[in-house]
C-alpha positions in Angstrom: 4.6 37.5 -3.4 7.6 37.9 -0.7 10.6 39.3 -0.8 13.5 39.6 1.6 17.0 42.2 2.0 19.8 41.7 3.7 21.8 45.0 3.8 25.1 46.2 5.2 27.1 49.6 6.0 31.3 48.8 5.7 31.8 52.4 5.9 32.8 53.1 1.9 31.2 50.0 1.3 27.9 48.8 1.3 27.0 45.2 -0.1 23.5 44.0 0.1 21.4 40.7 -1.5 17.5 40.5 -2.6 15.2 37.5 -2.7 11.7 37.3 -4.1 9.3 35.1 -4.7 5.6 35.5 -6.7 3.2 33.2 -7.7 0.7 34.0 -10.7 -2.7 32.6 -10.7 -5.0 33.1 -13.5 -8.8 34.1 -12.6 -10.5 32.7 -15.5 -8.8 29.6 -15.2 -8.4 29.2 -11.2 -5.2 27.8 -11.8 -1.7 28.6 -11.6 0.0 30.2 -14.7 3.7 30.6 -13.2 6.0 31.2 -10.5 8.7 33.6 -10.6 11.5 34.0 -8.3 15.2 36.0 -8.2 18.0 36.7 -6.6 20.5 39.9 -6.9 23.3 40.9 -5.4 25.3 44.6 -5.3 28.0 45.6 -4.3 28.1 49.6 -3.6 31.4 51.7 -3.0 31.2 55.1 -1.7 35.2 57.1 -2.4 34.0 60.2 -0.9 31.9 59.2 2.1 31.9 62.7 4.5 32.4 65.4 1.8 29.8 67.4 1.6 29.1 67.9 -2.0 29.8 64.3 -3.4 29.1 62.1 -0.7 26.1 60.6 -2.1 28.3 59.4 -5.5 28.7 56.0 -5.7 29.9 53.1 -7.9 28.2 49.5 -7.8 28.7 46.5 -9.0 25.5 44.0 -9.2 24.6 40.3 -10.6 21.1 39.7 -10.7 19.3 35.8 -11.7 15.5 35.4 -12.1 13.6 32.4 -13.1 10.5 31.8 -14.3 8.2 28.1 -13.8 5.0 28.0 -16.3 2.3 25.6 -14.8 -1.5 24.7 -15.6 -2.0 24.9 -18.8 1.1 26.7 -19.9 2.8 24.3 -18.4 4.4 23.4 -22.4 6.2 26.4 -22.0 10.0 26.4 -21.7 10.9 27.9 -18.4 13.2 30.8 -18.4 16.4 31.7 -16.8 17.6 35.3 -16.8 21.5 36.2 -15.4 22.1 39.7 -15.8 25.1 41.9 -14.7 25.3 45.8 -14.0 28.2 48.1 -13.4 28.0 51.7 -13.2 28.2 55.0 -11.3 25.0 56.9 -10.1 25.2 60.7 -8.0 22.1 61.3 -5.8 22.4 64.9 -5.3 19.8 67.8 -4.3 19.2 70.3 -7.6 17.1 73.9 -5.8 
């Protein structure tokens, strides 16, 4: 498995991408049974960066694509091919 991040800080923005990569084996076998890998992509906007109380709310925006190779003996298998999109709003705050 791998996996890589690229991530940024534009002030109210903050856009960052994802890679990964794994390959299954299967021990009974010895063989591969699949390979996997994805990509996503967010972007995150931040309206009320330096106050105090909602700083940490934020909105996002995110498109993810996975893929999946079967090999070995699952090899008949038709591959699969995931897009997936997100929008939402999420509030990381402190609760004492």
């Amino acid at each position: 498995s791998a996996s890589a991040n690229f991530k940024l800080n534009l002030g109210k923005w903050h856009p960052f991408v994802k890679g990964t990569w794994n390959l299954r084996k299967d021990k009974n076998l010895g063989q591969d049974a699949y390979d996997n890998w994805g990509i996503q992509a967010v972007m995150e906007y931040y309206p009320f960066a330096g106050h105090k109380i909602v700083k940490d709310l934020r909105f996002h925006l995110g498109y993810a694509y996975n893929e999946t190779t079967f090999k070995g003996p699952w090899s008949d298998m038709n591959n699969k091919g995931q897009h997936m999109a997100v929008i939402g709003m999420r509030w990381l705050f402190k609760a004492k």
